[in-house]
C-alpha positions in Angstrom: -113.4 -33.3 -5.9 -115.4 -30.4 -5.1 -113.8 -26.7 -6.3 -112.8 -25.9 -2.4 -110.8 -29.0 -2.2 -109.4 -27.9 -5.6 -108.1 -24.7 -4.1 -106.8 -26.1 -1.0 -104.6 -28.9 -2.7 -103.0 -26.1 -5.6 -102.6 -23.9 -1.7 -100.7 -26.9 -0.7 -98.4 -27.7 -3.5 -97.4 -23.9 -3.7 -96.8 -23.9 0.0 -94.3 -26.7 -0.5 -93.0 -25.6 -3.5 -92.2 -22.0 -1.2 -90.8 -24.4 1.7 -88.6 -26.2 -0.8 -87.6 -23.1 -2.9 -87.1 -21.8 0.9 -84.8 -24.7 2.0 -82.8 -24.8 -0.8 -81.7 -21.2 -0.4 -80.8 -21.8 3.6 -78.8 -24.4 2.1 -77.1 -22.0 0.0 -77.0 -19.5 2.6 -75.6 -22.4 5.0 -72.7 -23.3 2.5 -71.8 -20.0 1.5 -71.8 -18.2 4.9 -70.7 -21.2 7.3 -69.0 -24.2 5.4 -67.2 -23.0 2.7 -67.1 -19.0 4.3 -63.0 -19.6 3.9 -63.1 -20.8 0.8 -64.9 -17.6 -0.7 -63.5 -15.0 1.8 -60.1 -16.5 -0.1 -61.3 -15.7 -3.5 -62.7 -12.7 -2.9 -59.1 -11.6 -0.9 -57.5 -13.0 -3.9 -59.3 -10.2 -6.4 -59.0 -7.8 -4.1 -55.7 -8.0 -2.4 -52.2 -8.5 -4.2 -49.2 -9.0 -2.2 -46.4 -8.2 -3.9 -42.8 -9.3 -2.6 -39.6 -6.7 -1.7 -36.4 -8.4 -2.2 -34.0 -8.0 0.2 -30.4 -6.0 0.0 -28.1 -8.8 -0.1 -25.0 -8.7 2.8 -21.5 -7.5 1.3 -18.9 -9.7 0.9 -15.6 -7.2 2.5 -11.8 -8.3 2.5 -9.6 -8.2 5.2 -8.8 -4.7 4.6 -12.1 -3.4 4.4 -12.5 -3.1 0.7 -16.4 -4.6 -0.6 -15.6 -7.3 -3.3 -19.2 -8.1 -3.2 -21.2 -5.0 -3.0 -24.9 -4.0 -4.6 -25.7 -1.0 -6.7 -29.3 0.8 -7.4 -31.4 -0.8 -9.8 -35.0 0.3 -11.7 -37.4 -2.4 -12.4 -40.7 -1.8 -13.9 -43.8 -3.4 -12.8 -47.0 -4.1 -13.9 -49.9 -5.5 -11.3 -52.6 -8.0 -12.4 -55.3 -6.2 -14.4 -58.0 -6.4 -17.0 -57.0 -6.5 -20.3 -58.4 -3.2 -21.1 -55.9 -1.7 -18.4 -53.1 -3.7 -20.1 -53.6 -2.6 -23.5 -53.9 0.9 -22.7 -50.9 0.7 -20.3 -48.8 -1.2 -23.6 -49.4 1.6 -25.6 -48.1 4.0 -23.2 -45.1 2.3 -21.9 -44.0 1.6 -25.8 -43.4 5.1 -26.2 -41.4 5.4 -23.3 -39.4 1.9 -23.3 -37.7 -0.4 -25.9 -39.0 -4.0 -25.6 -37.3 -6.8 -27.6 -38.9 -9.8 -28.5 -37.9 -12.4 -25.7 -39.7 -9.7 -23.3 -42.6 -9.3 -25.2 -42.7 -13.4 -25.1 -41.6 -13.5 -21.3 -44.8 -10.7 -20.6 -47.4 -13.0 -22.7 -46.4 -15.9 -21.1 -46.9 -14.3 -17.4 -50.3 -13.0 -18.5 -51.3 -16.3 -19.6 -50.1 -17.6 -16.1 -51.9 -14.7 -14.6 -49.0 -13.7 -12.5 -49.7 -11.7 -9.6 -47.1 -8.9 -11.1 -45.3 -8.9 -14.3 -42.1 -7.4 -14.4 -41.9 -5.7 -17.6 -38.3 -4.5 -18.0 -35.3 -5.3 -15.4 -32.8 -2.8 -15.5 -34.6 0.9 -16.9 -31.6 3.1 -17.8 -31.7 6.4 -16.4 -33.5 8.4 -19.9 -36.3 5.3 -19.7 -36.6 5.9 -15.7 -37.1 9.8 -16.2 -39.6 9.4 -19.4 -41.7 6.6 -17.5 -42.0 8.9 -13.9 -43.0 11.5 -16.3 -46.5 9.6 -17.4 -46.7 7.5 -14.3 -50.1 9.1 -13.4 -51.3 8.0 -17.0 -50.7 4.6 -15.9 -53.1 2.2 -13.9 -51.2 -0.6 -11.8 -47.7 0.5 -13.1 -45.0 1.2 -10.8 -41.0 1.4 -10.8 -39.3 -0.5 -8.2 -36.3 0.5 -7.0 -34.0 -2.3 -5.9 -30.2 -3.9 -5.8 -28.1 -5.9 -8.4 -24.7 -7.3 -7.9 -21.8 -4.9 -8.1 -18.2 -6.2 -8.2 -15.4 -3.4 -7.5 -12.8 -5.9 -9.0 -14.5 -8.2 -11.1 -11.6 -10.3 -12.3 -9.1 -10.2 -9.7 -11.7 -12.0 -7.4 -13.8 -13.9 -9.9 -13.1 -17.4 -8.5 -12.8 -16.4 -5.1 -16.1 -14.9 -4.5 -17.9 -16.0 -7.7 -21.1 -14.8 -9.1 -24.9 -14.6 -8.7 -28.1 -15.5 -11.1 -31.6 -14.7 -10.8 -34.0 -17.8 -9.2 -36.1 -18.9 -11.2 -39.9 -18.0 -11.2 -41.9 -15.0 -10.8 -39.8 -13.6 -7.4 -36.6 -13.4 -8.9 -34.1 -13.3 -5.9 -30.7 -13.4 -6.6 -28.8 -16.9 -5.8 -24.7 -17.7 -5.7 -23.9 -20.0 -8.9 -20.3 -20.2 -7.7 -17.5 -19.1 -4.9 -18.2 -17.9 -2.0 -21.4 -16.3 -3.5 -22.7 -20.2 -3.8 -20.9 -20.9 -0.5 -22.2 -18.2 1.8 -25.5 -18.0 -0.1 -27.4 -18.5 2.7 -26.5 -15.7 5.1 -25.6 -13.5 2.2 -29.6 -13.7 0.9 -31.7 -12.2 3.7 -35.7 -12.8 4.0 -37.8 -11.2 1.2 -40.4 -8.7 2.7 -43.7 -7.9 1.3 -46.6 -5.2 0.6 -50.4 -5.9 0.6 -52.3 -3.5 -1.8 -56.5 -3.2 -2.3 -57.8 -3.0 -5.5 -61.1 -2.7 -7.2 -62.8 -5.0 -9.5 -60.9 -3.1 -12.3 -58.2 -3.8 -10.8 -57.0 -0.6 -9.9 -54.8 0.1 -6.2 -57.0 1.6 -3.9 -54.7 1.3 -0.7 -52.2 -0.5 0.8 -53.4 -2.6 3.5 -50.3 -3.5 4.9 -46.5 -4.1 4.5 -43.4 -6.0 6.1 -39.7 -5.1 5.4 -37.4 -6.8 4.0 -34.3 -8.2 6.7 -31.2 -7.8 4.4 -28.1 -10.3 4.4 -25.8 -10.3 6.4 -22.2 -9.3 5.8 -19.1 -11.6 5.6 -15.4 -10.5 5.9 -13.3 -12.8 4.5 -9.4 -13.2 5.1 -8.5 -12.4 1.9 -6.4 -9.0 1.0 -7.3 -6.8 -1.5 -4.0 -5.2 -2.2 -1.8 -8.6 -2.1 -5.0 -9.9 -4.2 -4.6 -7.3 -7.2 -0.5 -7.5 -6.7 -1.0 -11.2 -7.6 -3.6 -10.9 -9.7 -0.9 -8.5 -11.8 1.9 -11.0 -11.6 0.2 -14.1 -13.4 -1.5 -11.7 -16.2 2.0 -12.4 -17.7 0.9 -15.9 -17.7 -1.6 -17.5 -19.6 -2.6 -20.0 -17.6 -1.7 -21.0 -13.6 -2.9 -20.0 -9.9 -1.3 -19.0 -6.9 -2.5 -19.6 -3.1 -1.1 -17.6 -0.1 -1.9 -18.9 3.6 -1.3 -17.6 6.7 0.5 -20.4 9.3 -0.6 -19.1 12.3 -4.5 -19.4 11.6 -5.2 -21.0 8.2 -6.5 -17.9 6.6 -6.2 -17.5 2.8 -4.4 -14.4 2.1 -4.3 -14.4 -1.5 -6.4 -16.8 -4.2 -5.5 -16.3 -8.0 -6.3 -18.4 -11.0 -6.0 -17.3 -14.3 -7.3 -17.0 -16.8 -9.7 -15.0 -15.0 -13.9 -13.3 -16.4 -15.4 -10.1 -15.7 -17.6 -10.9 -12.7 -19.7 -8.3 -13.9 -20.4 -9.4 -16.8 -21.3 -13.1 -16.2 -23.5 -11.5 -13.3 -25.8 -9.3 -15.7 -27.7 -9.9 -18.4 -25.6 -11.7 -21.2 -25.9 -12.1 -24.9 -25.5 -15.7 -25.8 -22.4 -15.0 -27.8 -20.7 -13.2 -25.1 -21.5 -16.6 -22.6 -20.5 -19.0 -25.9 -16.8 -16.6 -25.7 -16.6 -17.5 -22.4 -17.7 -21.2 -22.0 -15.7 -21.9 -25.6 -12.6 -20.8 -24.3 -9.8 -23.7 -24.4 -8.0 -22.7 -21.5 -11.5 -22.6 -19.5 -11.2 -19.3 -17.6 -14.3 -20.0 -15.4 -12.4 -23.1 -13.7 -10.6 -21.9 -10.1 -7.7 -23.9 -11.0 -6.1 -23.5 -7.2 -8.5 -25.7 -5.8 -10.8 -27.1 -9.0 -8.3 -28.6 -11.1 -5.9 -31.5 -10.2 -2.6 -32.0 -11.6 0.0 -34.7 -11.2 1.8 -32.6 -8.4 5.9 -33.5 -9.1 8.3 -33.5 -6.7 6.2 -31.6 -4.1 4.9 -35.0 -3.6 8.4 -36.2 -2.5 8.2 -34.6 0.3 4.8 -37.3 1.3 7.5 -40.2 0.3 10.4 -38.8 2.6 8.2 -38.4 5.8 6.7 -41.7 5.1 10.2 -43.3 4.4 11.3 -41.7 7.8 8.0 -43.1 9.6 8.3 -46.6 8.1 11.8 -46.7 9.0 12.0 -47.5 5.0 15.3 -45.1 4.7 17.3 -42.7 8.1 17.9 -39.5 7.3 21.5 -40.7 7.1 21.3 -43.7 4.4 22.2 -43.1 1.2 21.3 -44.4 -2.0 22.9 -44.1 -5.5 22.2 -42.1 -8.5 23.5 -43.2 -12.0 20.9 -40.6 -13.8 18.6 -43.6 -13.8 16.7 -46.7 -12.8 15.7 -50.2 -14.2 12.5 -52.0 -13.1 10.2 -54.1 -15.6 11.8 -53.5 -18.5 11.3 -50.1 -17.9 13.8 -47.1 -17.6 13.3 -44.4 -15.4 15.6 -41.8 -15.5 16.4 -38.9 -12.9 16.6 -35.4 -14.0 19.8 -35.4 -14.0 20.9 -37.8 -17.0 24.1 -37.7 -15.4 22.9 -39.0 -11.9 23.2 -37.5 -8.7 26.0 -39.9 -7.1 25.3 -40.7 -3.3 22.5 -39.0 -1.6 21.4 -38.9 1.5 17.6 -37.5 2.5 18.7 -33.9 3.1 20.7 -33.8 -0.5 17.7 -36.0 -2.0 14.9 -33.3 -1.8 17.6 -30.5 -2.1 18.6 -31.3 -5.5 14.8 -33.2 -6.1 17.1 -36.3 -6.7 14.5 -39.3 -8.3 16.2 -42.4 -8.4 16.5 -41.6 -4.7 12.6 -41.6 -4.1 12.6 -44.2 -7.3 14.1 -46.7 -4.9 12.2 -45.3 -1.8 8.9 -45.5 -2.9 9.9 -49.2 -4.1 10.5 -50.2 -0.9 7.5 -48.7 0.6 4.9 -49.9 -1.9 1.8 -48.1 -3.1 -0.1 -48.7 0.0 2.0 -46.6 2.7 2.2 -44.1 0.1 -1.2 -43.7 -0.4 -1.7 -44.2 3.3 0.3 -41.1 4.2 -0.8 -39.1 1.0 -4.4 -39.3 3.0 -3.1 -38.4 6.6 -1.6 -35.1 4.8 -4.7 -34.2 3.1 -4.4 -35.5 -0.7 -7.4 -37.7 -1.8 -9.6 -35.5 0.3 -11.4 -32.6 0.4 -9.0 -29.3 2.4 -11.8 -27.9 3.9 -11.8 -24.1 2.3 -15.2 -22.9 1.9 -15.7 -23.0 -1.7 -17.8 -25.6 -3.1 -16.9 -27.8 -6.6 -13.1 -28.5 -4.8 -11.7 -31.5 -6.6 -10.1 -34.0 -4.2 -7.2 -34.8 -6.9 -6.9 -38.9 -7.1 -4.5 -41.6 -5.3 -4.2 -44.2 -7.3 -4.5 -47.8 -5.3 -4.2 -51.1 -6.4 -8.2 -51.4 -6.3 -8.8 -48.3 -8.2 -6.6 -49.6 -10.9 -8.3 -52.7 -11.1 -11.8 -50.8 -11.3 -10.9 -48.3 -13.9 -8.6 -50.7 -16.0 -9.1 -54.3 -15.5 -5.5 -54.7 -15.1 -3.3 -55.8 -11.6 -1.2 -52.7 -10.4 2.5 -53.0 -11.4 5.6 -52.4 -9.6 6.9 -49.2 -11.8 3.1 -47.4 -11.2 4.7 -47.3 -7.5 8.2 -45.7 -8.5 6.2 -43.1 -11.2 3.7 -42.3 -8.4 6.9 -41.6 -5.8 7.8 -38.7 -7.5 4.4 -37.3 -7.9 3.7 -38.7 -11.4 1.6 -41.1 -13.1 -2.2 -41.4 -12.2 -1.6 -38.9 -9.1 -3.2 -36.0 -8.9 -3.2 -33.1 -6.4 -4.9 -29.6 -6.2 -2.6 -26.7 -6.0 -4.6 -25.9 -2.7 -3.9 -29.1 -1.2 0.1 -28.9 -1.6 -0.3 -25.2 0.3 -2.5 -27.3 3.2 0.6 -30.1 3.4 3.4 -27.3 4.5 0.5 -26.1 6.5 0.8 -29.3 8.2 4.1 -29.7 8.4 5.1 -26.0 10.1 2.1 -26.3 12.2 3.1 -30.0 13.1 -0.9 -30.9 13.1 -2.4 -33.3 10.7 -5.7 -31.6 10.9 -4.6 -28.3 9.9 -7.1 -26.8 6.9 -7.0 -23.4 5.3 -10.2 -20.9 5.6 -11.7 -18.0 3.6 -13.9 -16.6 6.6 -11.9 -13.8 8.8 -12.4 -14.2 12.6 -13.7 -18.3 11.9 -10.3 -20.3 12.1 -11.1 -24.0 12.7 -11.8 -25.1 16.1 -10.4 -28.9 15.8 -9.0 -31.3 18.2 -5.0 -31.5 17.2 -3.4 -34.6 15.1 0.1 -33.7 16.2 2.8 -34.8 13.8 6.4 -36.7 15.1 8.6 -33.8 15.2 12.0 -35.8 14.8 11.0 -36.5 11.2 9.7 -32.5 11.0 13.0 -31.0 11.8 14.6 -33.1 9.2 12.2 -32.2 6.7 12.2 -28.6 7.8 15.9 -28.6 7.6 15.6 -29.9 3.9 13.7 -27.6 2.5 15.5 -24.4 3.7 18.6 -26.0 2.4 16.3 -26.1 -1.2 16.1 -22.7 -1.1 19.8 -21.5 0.2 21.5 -24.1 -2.3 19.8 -26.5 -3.7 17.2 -26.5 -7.5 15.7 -22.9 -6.3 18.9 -21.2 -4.9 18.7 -19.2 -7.6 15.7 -16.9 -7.0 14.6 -18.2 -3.3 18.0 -17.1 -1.1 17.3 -14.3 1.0 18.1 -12.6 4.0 14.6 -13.1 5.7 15.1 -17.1 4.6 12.3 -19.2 2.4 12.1 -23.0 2.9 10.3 -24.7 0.1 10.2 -27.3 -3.0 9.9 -26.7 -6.6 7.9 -29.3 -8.4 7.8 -29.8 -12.4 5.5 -32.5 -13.9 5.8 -34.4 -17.2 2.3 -33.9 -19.4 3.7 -36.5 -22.1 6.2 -39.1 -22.2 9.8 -37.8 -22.8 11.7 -39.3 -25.7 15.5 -40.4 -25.0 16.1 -37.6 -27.7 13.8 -34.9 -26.3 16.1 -35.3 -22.5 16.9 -31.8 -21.5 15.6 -30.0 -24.2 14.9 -26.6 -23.4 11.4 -26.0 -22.6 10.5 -22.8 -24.5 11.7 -24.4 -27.2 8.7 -27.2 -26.8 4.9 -26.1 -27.8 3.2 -24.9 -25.2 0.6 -27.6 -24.3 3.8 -30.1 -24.2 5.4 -28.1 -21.8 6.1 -29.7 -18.1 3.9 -27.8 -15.4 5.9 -25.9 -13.3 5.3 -25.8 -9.2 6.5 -24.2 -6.5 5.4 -24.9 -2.1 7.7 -22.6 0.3 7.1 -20.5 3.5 8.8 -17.9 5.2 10.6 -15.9 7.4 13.1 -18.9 8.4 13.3 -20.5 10.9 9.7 -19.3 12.3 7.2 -19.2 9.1 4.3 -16.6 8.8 3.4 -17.5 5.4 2.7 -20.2 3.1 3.1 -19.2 -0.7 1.9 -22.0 -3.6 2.4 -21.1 -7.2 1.7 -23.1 -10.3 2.0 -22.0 -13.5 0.2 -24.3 -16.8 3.0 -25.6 -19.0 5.5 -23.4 -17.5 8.3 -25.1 -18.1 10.1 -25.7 -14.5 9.4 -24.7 -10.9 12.9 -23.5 -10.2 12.6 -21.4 -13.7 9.3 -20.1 -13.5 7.4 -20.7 -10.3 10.1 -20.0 -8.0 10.9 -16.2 -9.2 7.5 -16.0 -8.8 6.9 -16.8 -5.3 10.2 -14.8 -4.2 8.1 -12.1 -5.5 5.5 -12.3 -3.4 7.6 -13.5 -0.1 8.8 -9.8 -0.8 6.0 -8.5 -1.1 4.3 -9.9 2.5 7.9 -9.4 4.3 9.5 -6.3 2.9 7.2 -4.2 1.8 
C-alpha cells in the first residue's frame, strides 16, 4: 500500500468514527428531546417546583339552637420546604433558638428528611411567644414558613363527647383531620372538604423564587343536628350525680334526638389534641370505660321494659285478651326451677292492664310460656331489638335475642323451657341498647313499625309505613299511663300534664332466697340491679319520648323514674 492509500484509509476510519460518534449523539438527542421528553421535563418540574397542600376549614357541627359543638380554632404550624442540607443545618440552628423540640420531633424531622418529604412540618401547634420570636427572624430563614391553619375546638367538650365524638390526624405527610368517633366518624365525609394546594419555583438551592400557581381550599360543609344544647347540658348536670348510666330524649313527631347523655363522659378536647400517653392510659384504664356511649354502644338485659314486647305479642298471638287473668302466688315452678315475682308475696289475679301496671312476672312467666321463644324473638325483631335503630352514629351494638340456634352455636346445649320464662321478662341472655327501648315507644305512639330516631335536623326518615294493629295499641297505651298515675312509678311520674311509661330493673347476679328484698344501697355497687325507665308525654297525645338508665342503680321506680320526671318538666313546663 502506497502512502496515499495510507492517508485515504486513516481519512476513512476517522470519517466513520465522526458518523458514529455523530449518530450516537442524535440518538441521545432523539431520547432525551422526543421519547423520554416527559420523563425529564418531570424531574426537572420535580427540583424545581413543590406543591405544597392547604387543608381545608373543616364544616361546624351546630345544635338545634344554633350553638357550634363542633367548631375550629386558629392554629400555627411551622414548615420547612425540601432543601440542601446546608440550608437545613443553618435553618436548625436558627429555629433552636427560637422553638423547643423534644426528642420524638427531632426523630419524626430525621425520618422525613430521609424520606425526602416534599415539606417537613417541624412543630404543630407554635404557641403565641414561639410564633412572635420565629416572624421575628423569618427573613434569616431559607424555605421556612408558618402556616396558619384550624384544629378542632369543642365549646362543651364533655357534655357532647359521645354524641359528636372526636377527630385525629391521617396519617402520612398531609395530615388532614379524620372523625375517630360520633358524628365526627359519621359525617366525616361532608364535614372534611377538598384540600387545596400552592405551586412554588425554586432554584437548584432550593430556595422559593415564585409561586407559580395556587388553588383554594373548598371547606366542609356544616351540619345541624337535632340535638339541644340547653336540654343537653341540663342532662348532662343530672347524671353527674351518677356514676355511671345514659339518658336518650326523642321527639315523636319526627324521630329527632333531643337530648343524648352517657356518663361517664372525657374532655373532647383533650382526646382531640396532642396527648401524653399517661393522660390516654387514665383514660383507656378507666373501669367504668368513659369513652363507651352507653345509650346506644352498650347492651344490657333490658327488664321489664321488655314486657311490654311479650304483652303485644301475647295480644297478637291471641296467647292471653286483655281481659284473662292469671294468678300470682309471688312465684313460679318449671324444671326444677323457682322463679319468683317481685313481689314475694304474689300479685293475686291480674289481668294485662294490672300485669304491666304493677310489672307483675309470673304473669309474663306464664305468658311467655305459652308463646315460646320463637314469637318472642319474632316480635322482639319487628320492634327493632336484634337490629341496628338507624341513628347516625357508627359502633351501635344491636343487643342479642337469644334463639334456640344461637344457643346451640354458642353452648352446645338444646334451649330449655325456663330460658323462655327468664327471657319474658327481659332477663337471661337478652340484651337491648338503651336507644333501642326509646325506638320501641317510638313505635308504639307513632303506630309504625319502621319508625327510627335521627341525629340530622331537617333529614327525618323518608320510609314507607309498617302500621301497627291499633286495638292492641290502645290497650298498651292505656297500661302504661295507668303505670305512671298508680301503678310501680306513681310515685315520681303523676302529673298534671300526664307521662305514660315502664320502669324496668334488671338482675346482674343471681338472687339468693336470703338476699329477696334486700335494700339495694345496702348491696355493693357492681351487685346492684340496673335500673330503667321508657315513658312519653303530655297524655293522651305524646311529644316526647324520655329513656333513662342508670348502671347499678338500684330500681327504675327508685332511681330512673325521678329522673325522667325531671326532665318531662323540664321539656313541658319550663
Amino acid at each position: 500500500m502506497n502512502k496515499k492509500d495510507d492517508i485515504r484509509f486513516r481519512t476513512k476510519i476517522i470519517f466513520g468514527v465522526i458518523l458514529l460518534m455523530i449518530a450516537i449523539i442524535i440518538i441521545n438527542l432523539y431520547q432525551l428531546q422526543i421519547s423520554n421528553a416527559e420523563k425529564y421535563v418531570l424531574m426537572s418540574n420535580k427540583n424545581r417546583i413543590r406543591i405544597l397542600p392547604i387543608l381545608p376549614k373543616r364544616g361546624h357541627i351546630i345544635t338545634s339552637d344554633g350553638k357550634i359543638a363542633a367548631g375550629n380554632i386558629c392554629h400555627y404550624k411551622l414548615i420547612m420546604e425540601c432543601c440542601s442540607e446546608k440550608i437545613f443545618s443553618e435553618n436548625m440552628a436558627l429555629l433552636e433558638q427560637c422553638i423547643c423540640l423534644e426528642d420524638e420531633d427531632r426523630i419524626r424531622i430525621a425520618d422525613q428528611r430521609k424520606k425526602r418529604a416534599p415539606f417537613i412540618i417541624i412543630k404543630d401547634g407554635l404557641s403565641w411567644s414561639e410564633y412572635s420570636r420565629i416572624s421575628m427572624i423569618l427573613f434569616k430563614l431559607n424555605n421556612v414558613s408558618i402556616e396558619n391553619t384550624y384544629i378542632r375546638n369543642y365549646p362543651m367538650p364533655s357534655e357532647f363527647c359521645h354524641v359528636i365524638g372526636y377527630t385525629s390526624k391521617s396519617d402520612g405527610n398531609v395530615q388532614v383531620l379524620r372523625g375517630k368517633t360520633g358524628l365526627e366518624q359519621t359525617l366525616n365525609d361532608q364535614l372534611t372538604g377538598e384540600a387545596g394546594n400552592v405551586q412554588i419555583e425554586v432554584n437548584a438551592l432550593g430556595k422559593k423564587v415564585r409561586i407559580i400557581d395556587s388553588q383554594d381550599p373548598v371547606a366542609g360543609k356544616d351540619i345541624v343536628i337535632t340535638v339541644d344544647s340547653r336540654l343537653q347540658e341540663y342532662i348532662h348536670d343530672i347524671f353527674s350525680q351518677e356514676k355511671a348510666g345514659a339518658c336518650v330524649v326523642l321527639d315523636i313527631p319526627t324521630g329527632e334526638v333531643l337530648a343524648m347523655v352517657s356518663v361517664p363522659t372525657f374532655d373532647l378536647n383533650l382526646v382531640s389534641g396532642k396527648m401524653t400517653s399517661t393522660q390516654w392510659q387514665s383514660i383507656t384504664g378507666d373501669p367504668l370505660s368513659p369513652l363507651m356511649n352507653r345509650a346506644v354502644g352498650c347492651a344490657y338485659p333490658p327488664g321489664s321494659i321488655f314486657k311490654i314486647v311479650v304483652a303485644f305479642a301475647g295480644l297478637n298471638e291471641k296467647i292471653i285478651s286483655p281481659r284473662d287473668k292469671i294468678f300470682c302466688g309471688g312465684g313460679m315452678k318449671l324444671d326444677n326451677h323457682v322463679f319468683h315475682c317481685w313481689n314475694r308475696g304474689g300479685h293475686g289475679k291480674m289481668d294485662l292492664c294490672n300485669a304491666l301496671k304493677f310489672s307483675c312476672d309470673c304473669y309474663f312467666f306464664e305468658t311467655a310460656k305459652k308463646l315460646g321463644i320463637d314469637a318472642i324473638v319474632k316480635y322482639a325483631r319487628k320492634f327493632g331489638f336484634g337490629a341496628e335503630t338507624g341513628v347516625e352514629l357508627s359502633n351501635e351494638n344491636i343487643g342479642l335475642l337469644p334463639t334456640k340456634k344461637w344457643k346451640f352455636l354458642r353452648y352446645g346445649t338444646s334451649w330449655k323451657p325456663y330460658e323462655t320464662v327468664i327471657a319474658g321478662i327481659g332477663q337471661g341472655s337478652l340484651l337491648s341498647t338503651l336507644m333501642q327501648s326509646a325506638a320501641m315507644f317510638g313505635k308504639i305512639y307513632t303506630a309504625d313499625f319502621n319508625f327510627s330516631p335521627t341525629l340530622i335536623r331537617g333529614e327525618s326518615k323518608k320510609h314507607e309505613k309498617d302500621p301497627i294493629d291499633s286495638e292492641h295499641l290502645e290497650t298498651l297505651k292505656n297500661a302504661l299511663y295507668q303505670v305512671c298515675t298508680s301503678g310501680t312509678a306513681a310515685r315520681s311520674c303523676r302529673t298534671d300534664y300526664g307521662i305514660s311509661g315502664k320502669t324496668g330493673s334488671s338482675q346482674v347476679k343471681k338472687i339468693k332466697t336470703s338476699e329477696a328484698g334486700a335494700n339495694q344501697k345496702l348491696i355493693q355497687w357492681k351487685f346492684r340491679d340496673h335500673a330503667f325507665f321508657v315513658g312519653c308525654a303530655p297524655y293522651p297525645n305524646p311529644k316526647y319520648i324520655v329513656a333513662v338508665f342508670v348502671e347499678h342503680g338500684g330500681g327504675g321506680s327508685a332511681v330512673a323514674a325521678p329522673i325522667a320526671r325531671k326532665i318531662f318538666d323540664m321539656l313541658l313546663k319550663k
